[in-house]
PyMOL Python script that loads the backbone (N, CA, C, O; Angstrom):
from pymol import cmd

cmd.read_pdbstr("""\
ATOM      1  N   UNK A   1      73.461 -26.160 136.829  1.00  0.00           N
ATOM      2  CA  UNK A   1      72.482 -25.166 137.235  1.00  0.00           C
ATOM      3  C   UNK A   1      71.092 -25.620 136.802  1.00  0.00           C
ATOM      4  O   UNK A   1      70.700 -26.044 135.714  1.00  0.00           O
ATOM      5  N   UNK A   2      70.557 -25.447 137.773  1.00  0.00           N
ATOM      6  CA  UNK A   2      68.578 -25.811 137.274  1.00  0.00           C
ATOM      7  C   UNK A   2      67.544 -24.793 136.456  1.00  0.00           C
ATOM      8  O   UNK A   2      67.145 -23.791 137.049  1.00  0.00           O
ATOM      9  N   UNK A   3      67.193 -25.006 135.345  1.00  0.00           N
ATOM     10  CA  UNK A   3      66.390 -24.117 135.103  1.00  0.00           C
ATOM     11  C   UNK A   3      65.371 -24.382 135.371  1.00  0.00           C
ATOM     12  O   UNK A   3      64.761 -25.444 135.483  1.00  0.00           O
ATOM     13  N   UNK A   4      64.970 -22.627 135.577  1.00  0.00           N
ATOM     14  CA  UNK A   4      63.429 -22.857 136.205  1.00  0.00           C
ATOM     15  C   UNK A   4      62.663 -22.122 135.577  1.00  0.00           C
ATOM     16  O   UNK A   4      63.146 -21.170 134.965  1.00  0.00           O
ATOM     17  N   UNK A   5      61.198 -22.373 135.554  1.00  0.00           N
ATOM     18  CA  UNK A   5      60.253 -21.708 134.898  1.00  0.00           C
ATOM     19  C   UNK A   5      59.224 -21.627 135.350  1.00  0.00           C
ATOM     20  O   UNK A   5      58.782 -22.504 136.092  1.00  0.00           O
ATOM     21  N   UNK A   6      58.463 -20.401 134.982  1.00  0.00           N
ATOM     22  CA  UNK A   6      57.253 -19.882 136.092  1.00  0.00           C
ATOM     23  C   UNK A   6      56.368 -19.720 134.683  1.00  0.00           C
ATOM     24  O   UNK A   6      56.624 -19.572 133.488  1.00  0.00           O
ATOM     25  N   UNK A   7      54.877 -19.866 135.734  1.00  0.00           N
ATOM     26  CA  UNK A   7      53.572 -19.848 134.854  1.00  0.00           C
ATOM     27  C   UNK A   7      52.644 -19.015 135.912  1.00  0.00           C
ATOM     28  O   UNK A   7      52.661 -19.028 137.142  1.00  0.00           O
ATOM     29  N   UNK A   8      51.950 -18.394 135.130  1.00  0.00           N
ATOM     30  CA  UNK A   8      50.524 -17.509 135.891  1.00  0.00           C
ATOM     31  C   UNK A   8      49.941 -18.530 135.614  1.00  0.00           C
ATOM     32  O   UNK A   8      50.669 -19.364 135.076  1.00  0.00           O
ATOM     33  N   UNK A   9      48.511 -18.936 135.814  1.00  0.00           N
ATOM     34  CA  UNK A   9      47.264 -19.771 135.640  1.00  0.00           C
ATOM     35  C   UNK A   9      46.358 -19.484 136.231  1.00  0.00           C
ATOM     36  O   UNK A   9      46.431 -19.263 137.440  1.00  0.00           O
ATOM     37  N   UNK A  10      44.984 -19.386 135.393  1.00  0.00           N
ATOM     38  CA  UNK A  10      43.718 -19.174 135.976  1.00  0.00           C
ATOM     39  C   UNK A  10      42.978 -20.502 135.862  1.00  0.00           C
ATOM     40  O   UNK A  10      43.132 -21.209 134.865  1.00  0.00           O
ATOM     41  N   UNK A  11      42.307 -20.795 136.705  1.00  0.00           N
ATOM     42  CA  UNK A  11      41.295 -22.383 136.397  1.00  0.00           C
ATOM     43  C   UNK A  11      39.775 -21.707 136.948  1.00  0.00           C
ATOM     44  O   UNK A  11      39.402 -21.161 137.986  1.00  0.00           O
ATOM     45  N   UNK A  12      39.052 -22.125 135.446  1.00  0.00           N
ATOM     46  CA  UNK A  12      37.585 -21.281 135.789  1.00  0.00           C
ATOM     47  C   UNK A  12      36.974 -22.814 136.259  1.00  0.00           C
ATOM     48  O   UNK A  12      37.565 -23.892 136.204  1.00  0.00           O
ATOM     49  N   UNK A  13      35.740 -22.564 136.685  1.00  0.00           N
ATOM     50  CA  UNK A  13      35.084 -23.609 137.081  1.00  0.00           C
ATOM     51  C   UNK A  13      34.157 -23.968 137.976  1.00  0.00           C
ATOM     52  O   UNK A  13      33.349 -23.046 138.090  1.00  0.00           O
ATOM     53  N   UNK A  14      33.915 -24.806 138.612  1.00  0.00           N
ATOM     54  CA  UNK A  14      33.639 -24.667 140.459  1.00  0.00           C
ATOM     55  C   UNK A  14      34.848 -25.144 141.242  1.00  0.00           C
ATOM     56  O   UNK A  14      34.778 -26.102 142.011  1.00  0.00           O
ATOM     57  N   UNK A  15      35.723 -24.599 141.074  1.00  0.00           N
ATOM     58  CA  UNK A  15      37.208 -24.525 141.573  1.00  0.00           C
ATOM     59  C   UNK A  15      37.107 -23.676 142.952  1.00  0.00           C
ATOM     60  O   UNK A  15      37.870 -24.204 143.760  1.00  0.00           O
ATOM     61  N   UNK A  16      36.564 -22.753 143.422  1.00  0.00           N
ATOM     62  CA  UNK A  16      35.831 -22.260 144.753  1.00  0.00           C
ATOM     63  C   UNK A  16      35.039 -23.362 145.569  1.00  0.00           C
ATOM     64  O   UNK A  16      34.035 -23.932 145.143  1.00  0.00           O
ATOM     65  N   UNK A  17      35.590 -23.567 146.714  1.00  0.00           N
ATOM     66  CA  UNK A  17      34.650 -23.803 148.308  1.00  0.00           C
ATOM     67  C   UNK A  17      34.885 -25.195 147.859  1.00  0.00           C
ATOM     68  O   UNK A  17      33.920 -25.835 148.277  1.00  0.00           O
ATOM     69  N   UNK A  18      35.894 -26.186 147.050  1.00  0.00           N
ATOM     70  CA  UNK A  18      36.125 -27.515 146.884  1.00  0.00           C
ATOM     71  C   UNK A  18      37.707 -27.939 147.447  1.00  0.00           C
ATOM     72  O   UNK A  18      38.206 -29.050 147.271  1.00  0.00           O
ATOM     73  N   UNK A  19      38.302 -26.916 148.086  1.00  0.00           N
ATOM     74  CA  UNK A  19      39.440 -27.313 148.860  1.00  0.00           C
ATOM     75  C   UNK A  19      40.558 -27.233 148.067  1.00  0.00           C
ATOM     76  O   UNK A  19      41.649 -27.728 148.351  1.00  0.00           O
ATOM     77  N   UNK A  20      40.174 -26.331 146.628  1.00  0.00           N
ATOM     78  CA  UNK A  20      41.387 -26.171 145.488  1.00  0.00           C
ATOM     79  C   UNK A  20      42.892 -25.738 145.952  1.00  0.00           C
ATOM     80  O   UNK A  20      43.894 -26.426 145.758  1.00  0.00           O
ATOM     81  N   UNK A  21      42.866 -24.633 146.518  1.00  0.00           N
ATOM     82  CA  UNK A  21      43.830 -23.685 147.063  1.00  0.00           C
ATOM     83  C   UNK A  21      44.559 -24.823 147.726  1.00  0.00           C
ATOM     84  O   UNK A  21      45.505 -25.297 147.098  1.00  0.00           O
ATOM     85  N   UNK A  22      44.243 -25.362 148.971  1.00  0.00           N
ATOM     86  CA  UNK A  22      44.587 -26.219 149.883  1.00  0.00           C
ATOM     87  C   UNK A  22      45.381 -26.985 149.466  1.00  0.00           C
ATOM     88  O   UNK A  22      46.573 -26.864 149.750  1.00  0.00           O
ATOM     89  N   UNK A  23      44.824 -28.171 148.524  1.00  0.00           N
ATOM     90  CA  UNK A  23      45.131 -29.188 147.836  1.00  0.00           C
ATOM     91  C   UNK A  23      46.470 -28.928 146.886  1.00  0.00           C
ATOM     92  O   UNK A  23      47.408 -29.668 146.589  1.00  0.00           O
ATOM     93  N   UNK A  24      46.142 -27.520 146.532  1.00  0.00           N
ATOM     94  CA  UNK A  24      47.528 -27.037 145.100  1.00  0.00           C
ATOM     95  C   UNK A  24      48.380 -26.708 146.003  1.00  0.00           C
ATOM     96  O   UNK A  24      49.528 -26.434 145.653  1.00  0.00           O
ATOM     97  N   UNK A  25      48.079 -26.670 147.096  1.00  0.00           N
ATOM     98  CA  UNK A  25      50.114 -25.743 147.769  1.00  0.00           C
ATOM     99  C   UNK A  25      50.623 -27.501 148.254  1.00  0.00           C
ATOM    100  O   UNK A  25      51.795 -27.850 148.391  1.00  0.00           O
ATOM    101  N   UNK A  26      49.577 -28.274 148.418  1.00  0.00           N
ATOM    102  CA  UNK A  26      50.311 -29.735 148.887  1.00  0.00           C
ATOM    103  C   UNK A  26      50.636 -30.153 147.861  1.00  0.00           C
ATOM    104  O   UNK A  26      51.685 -30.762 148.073  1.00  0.00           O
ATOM    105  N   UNK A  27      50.350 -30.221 146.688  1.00  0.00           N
ATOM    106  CA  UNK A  27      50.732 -30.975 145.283  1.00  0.00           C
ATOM    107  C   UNK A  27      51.566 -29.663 144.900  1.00  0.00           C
ATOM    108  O   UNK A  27      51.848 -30.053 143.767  1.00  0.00           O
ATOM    109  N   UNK A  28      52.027 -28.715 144.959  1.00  0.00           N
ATOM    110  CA  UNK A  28      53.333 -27.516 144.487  1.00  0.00           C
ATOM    111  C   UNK A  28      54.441 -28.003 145.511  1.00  0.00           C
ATOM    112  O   UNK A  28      55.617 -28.053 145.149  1.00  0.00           O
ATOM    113  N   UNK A  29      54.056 -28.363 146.795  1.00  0.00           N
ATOM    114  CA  UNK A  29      55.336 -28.606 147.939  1.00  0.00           C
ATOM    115  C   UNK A  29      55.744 -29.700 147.115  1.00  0.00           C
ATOM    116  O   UNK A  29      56.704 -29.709 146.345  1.00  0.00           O
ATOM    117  N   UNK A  30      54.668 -30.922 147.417  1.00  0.00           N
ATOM    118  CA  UNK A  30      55.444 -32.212 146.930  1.00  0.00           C
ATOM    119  C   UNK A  30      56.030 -32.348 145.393  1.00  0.00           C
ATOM    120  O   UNK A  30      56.570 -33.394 145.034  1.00  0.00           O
ATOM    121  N   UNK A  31      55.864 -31.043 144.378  1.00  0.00           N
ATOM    122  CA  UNK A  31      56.856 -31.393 143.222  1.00  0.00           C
ATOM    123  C   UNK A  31      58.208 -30.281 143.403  1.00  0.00           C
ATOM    124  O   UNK A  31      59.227 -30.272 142.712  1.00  0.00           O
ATOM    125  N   UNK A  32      57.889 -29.420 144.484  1.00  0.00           N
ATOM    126  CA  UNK A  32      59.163 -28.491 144.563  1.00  0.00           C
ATOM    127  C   UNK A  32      59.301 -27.207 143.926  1.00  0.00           C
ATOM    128  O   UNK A  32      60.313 -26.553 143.674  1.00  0.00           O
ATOM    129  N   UNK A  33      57.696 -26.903 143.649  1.00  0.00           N
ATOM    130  CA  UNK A  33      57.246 -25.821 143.227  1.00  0.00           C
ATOM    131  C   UNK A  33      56.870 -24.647 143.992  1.00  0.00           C
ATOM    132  O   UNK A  33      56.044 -24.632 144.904  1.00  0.00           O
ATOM    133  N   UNK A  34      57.403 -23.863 143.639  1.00  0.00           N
ATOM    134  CA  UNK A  34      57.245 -22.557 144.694  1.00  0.00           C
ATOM    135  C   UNK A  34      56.121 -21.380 143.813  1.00  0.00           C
ATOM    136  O   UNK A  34      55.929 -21.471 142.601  1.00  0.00           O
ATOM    137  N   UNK A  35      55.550 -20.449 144.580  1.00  0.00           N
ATOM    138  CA  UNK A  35      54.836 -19.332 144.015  1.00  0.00           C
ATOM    139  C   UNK A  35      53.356 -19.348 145.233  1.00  0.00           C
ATOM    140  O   UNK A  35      53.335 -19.575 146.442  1.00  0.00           O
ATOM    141  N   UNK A  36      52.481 -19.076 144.464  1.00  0.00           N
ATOM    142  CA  UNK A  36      51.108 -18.842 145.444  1.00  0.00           C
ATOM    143  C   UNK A  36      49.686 -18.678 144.925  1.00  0.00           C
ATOM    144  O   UNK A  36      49.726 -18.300 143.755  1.00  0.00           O
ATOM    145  N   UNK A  37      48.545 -18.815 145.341  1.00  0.00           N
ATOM    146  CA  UNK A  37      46.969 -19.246 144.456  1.00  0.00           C
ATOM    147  C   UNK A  37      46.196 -18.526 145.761  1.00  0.00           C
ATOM    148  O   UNK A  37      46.375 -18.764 146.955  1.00  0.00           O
ATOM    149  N   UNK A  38      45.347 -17.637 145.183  1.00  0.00           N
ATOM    150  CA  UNK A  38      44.354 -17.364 145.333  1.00  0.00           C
ATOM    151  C   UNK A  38      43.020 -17.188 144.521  1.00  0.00           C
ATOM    152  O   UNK A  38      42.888 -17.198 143.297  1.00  0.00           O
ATOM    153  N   UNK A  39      41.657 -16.955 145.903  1.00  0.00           N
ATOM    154  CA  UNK A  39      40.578 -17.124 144.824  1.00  0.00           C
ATOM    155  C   UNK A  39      40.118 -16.070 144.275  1.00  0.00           C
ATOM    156  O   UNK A  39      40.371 -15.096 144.984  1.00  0.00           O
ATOM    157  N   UNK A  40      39.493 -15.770 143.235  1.00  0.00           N
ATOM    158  CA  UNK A  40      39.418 -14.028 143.001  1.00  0.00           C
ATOM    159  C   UNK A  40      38.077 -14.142 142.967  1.00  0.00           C
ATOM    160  O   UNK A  40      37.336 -15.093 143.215  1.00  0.00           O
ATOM    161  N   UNK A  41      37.831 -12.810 142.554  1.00  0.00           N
ATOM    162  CA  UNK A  41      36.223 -12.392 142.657  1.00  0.00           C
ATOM    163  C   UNK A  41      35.076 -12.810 141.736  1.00  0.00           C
ATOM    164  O   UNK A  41      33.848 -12.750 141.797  1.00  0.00           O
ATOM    165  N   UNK A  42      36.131 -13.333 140.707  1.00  0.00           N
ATOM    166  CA  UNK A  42      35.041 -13.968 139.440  1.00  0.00           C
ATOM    167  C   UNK A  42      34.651 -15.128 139.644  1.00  0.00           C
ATOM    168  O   UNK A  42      33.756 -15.703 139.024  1.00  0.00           O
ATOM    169  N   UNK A  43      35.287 -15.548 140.517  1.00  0.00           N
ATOM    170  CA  UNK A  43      34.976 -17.032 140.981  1.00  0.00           C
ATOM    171  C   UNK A  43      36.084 -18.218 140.640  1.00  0.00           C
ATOM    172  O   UNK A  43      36.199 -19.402 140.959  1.00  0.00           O
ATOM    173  N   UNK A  44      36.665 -17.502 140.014  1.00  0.00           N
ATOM    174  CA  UNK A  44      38.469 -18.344 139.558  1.00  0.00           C
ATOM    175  C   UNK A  44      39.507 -18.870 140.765  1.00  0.00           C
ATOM    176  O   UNK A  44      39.726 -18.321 141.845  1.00  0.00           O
ATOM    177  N   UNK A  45      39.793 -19.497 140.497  1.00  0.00           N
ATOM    178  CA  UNK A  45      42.082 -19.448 141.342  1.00  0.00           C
ATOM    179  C   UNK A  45      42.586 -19.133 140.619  1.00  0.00           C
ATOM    180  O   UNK A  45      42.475 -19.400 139.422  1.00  0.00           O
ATOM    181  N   UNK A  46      43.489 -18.279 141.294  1.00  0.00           N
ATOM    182  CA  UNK A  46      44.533 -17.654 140.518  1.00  0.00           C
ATOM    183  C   UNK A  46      45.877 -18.462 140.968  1.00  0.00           C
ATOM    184  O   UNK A  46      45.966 -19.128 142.000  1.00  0.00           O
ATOM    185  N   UNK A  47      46.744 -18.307 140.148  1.00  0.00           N
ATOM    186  CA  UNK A  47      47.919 -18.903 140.757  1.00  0.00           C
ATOM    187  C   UNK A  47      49.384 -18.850 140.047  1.00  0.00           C
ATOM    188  O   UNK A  47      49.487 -19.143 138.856  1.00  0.00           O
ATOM    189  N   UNK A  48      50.541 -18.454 140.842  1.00  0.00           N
ATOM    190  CA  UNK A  48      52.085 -18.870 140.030  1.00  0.00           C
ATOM    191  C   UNK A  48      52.669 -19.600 140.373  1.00  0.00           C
ATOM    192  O   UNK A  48      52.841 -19.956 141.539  1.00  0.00           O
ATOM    193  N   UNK A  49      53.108 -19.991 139.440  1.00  0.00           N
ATOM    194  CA  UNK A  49      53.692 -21.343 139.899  1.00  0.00           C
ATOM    195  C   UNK A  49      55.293 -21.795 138.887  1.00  0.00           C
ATOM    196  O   UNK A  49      55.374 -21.884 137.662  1.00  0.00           O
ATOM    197  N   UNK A  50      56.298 -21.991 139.827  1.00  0.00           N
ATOM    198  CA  UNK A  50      57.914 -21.379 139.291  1.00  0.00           C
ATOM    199  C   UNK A  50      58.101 -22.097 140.224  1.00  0.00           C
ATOM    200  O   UNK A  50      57.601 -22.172 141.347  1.00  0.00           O
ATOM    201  N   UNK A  51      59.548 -23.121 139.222  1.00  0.00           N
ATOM    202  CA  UNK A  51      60.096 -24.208 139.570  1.00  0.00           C
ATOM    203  C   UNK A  51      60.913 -24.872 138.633  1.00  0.00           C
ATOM    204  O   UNK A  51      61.394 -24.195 137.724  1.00  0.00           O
ATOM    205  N   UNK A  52      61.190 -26.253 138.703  1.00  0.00           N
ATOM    206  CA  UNK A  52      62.072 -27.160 137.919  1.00  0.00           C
ATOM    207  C   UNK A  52      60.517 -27.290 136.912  1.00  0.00           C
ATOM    208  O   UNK A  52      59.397 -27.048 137.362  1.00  0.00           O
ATOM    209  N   UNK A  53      60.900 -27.841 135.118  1.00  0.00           N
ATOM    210  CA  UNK A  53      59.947 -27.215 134.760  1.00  0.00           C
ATOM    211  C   UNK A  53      59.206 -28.789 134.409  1.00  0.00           C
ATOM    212  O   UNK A  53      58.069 -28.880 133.947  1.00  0.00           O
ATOM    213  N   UNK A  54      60.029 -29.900 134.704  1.00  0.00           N
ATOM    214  CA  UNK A  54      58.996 -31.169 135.246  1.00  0.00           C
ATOM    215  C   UNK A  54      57.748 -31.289 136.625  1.00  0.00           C
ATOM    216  O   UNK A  54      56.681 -31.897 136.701  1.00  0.00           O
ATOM    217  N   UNK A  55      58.413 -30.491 137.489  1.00  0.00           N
ATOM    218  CA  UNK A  55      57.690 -30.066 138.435  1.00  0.00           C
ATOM    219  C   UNK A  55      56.534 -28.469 138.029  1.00  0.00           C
ATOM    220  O   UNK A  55      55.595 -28.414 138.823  1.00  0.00           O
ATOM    221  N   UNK A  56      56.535 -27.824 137.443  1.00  0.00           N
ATOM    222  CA  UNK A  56      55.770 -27.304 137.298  1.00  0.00           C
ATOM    223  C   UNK A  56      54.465 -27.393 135.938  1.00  0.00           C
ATOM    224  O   UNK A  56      53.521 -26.635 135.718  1.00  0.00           O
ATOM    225  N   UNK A  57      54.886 -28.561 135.265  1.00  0.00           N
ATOM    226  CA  UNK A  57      53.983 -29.292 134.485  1.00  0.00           C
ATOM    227  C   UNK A  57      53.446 -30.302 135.178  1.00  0.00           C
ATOM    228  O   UNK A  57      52.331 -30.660 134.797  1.00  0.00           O
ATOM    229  N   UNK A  58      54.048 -31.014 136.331  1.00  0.00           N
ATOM    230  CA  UNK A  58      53.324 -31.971 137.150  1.00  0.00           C
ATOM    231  C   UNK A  58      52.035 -31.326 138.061  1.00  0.00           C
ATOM    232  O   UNK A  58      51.052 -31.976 138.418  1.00  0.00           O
ATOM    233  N   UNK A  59      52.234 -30.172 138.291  1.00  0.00           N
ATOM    234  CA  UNK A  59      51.492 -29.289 139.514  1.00  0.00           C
ATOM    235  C   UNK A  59      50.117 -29.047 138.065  1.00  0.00           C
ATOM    236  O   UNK A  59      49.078 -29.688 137.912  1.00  0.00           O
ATOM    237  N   UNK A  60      50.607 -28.037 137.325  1.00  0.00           N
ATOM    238  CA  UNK A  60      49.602 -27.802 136.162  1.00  0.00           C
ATOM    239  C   UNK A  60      48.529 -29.363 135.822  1.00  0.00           C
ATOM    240  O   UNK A  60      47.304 -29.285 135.914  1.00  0.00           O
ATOM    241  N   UNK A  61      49.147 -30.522 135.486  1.00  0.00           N
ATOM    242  CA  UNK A  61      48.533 -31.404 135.314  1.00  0.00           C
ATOM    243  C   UNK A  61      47.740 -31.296 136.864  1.00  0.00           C
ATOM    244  O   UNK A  61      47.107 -30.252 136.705  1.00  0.00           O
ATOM    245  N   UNK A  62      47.533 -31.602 137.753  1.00  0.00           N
ATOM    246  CA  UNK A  62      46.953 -31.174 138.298  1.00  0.00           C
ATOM    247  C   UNK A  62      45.933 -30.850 138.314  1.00  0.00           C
ATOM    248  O   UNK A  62      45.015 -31.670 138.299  1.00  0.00           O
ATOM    249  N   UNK A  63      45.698 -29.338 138.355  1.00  0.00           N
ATOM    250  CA  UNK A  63      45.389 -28.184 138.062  1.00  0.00           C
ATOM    251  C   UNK A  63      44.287 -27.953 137.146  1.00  0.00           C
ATOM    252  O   UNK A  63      43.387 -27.115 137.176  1.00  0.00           O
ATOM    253  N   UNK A  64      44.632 -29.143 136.095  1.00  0.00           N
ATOM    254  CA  UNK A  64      43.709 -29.267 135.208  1.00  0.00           C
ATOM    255  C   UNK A  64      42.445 -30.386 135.251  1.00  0.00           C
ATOM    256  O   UNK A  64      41.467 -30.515 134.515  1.00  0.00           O
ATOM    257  N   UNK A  65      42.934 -31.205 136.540  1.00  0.00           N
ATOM    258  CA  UNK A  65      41.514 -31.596 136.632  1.00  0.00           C
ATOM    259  C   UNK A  65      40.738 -31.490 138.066  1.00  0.00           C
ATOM    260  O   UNK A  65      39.605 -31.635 138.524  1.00  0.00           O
ATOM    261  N   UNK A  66      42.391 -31.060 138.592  1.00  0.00           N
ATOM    262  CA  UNK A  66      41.327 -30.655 140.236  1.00  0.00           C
ATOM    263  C   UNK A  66      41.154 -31.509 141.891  1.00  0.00           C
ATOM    264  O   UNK A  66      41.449 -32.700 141.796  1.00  0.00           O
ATOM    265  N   UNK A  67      40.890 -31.233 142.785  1.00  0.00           N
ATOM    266  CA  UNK A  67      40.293 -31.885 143.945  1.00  0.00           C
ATOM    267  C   UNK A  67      38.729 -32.802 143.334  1.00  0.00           C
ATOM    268  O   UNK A  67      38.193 -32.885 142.230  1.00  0.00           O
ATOM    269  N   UNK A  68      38.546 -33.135 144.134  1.00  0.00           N
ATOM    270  CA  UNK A  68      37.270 -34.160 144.272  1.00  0.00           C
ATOM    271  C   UNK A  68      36.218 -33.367 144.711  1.00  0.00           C
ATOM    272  O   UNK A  68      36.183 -32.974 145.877  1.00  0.00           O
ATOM    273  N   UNK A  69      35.071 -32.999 143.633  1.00  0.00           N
ATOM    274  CA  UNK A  69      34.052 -31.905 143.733  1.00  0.00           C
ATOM    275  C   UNK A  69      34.239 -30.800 143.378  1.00  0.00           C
ATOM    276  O   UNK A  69      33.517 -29.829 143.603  1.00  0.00           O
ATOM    277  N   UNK A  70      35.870 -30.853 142.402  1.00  0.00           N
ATOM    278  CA  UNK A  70      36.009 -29.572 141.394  1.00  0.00           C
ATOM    279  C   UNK A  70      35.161 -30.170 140.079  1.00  0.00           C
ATOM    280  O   UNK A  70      34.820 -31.347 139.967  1.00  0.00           O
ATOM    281  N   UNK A  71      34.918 -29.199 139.191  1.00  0.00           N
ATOM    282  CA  UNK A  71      34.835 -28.997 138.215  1.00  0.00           C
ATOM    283  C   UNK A  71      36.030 -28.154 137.296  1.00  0.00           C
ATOM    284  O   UNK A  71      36.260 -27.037 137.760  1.00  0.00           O
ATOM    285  N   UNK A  72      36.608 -28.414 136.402  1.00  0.00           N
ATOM    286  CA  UNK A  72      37.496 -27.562 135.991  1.00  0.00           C
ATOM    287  C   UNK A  72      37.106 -27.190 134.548  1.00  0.00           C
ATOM    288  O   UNK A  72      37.130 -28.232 133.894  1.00  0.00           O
ATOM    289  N   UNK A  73      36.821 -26.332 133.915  1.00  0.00           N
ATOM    290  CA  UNK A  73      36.340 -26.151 132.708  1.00  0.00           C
ATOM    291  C   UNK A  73      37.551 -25.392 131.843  1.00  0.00           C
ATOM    292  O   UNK A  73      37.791 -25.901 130.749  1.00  0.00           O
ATOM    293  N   UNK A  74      38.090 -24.590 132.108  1.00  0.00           N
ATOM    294  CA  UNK A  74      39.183 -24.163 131.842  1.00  0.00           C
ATOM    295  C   UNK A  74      40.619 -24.250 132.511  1.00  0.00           C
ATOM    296  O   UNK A  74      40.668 -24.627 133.682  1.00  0.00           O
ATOM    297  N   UNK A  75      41.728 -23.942 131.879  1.00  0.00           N
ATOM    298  CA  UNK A  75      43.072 -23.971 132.604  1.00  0.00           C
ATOM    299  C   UNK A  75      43.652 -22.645 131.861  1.00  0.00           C
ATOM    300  O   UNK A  75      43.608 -22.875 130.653  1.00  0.00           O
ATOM    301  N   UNK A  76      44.051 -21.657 132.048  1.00  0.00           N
ATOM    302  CA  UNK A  76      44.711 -20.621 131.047  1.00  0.00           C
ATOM    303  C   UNK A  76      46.376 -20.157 132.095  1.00  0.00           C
ATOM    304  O   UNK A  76      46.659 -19.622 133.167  1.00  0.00           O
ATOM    305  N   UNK A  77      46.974 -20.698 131.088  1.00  0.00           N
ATOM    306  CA  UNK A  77      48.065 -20.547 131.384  1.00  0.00           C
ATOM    307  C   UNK A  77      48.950 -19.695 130.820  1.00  0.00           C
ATOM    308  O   UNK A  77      48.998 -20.103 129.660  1.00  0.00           O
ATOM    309  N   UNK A  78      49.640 -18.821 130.898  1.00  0.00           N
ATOM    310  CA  UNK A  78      50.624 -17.993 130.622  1.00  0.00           C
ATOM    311  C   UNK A  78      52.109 -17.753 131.103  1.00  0.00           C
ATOM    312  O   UNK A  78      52.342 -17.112 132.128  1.00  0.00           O
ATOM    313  N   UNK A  79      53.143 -18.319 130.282  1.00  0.00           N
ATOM    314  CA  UNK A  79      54.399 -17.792 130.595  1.00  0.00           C
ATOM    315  C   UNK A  79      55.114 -16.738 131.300  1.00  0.00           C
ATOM    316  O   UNK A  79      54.806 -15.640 130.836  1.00  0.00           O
ATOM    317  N   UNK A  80      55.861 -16.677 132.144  1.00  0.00           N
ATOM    318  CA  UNK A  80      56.028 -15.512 133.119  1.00  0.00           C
ATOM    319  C   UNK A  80      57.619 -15.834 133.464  1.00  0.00           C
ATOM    320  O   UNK A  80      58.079 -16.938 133.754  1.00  0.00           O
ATOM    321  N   UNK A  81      58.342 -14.572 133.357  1.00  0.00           N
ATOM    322  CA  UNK A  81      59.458 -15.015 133.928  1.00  0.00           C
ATOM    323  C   UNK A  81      60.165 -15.063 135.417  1.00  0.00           C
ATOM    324  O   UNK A  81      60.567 -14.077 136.034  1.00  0.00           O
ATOM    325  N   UNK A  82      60.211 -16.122 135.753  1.00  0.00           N
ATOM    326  CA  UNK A  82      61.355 -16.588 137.084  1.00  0.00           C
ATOM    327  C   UNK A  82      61.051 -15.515 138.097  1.00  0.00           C
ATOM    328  O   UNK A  82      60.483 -14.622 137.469  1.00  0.00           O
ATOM    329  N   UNK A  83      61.147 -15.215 139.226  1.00  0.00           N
ATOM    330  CA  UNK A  83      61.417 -13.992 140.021  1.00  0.00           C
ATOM    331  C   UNK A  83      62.331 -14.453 141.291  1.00  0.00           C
ATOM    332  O   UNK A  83      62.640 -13.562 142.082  1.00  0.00           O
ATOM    333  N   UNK A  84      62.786 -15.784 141.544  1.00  0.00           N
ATOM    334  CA  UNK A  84      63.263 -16.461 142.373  1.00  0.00           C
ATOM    335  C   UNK A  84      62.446 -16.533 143.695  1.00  0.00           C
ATOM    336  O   UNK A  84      62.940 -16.240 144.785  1.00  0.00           O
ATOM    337  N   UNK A  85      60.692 -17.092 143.460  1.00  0.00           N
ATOM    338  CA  UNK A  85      60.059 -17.681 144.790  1.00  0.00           C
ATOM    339  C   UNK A  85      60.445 -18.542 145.221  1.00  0.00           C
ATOM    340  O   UNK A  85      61.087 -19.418 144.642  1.00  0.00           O
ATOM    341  N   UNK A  86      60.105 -18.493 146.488  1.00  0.00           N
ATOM    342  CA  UNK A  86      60.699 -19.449 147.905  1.00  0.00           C
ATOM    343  C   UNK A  86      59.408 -19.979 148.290  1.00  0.00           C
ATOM    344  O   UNK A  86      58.471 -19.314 148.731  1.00  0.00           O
ATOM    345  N   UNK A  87      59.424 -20.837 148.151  1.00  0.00           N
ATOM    346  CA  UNK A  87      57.667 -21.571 149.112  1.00  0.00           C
ATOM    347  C   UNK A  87      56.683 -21.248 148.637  1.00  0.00           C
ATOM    348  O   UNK A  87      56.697 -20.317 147.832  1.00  0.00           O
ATOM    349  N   UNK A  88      55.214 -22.050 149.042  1.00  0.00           N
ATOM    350  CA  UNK A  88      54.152 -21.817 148.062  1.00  0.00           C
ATOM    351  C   UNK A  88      53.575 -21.440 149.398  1.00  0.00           C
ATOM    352  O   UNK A  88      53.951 -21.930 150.462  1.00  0.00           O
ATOM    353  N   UNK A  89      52.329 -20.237 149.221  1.00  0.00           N
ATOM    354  CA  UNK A  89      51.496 -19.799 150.330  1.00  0.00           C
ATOM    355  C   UNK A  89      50.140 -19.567 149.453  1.00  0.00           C
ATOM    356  O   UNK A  89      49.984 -19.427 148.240  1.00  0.00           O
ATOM    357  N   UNK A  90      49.448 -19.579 150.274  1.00  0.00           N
ATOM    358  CA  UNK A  90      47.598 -19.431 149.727  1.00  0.00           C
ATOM    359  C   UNK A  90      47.192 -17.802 150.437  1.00  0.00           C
ATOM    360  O   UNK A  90      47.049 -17.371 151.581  1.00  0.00           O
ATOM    361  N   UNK A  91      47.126 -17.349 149.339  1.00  0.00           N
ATOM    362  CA  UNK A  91      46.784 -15.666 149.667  1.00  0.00           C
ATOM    363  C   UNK A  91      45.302 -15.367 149.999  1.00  0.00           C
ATOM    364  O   UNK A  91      44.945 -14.216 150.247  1.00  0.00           O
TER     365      UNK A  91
END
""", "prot")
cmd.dss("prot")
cmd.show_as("cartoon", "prot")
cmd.util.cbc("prot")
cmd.orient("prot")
């Protein structure tokens, strides 16, 4: 049986209008990570992200430094448990 493990994450930054969202559901598909990222009003991505938990430290690495013309200044991550997501979508 696979265990899996899910994370909330916020990435402050200029993580807005640099193709973040986009870029994280192609790097969540290609490690087999399921959940979903949007941008919120503070100017953040939001995002969960639940999976095999090599794959969801691969996506986070990531995450933490970004597309090309992010800035990432923060990563805040928080533990969350499992809910059994299917596919990653951009809200």
């Amino acid at each position: 049986m696979v265990t899996l493990v899910a994370r909330h994450v916020v990435v402050s930054g200029r993580v807005q209008g640099v193709g973040f969202r986009y870029l994280l559901e192609r790097e969540a598909t290609v490690a087999g990570v399921a959940g979903w990222t949007r941008n919120t009003a503070e100017g953040t991505v939001e995002a969960v992200l639940e999976g095999p938990p090599s794959g969801v430290e691969d996506v986070l690495g990531w995450m933490r430094r970004g597309p090309r013309g992010a800035v990432v200044v923060s990563v805040d991550v928080t533990e969350v448990a499992p809910r059994g997501l299917t596919g990653f979508m951009i809200r």
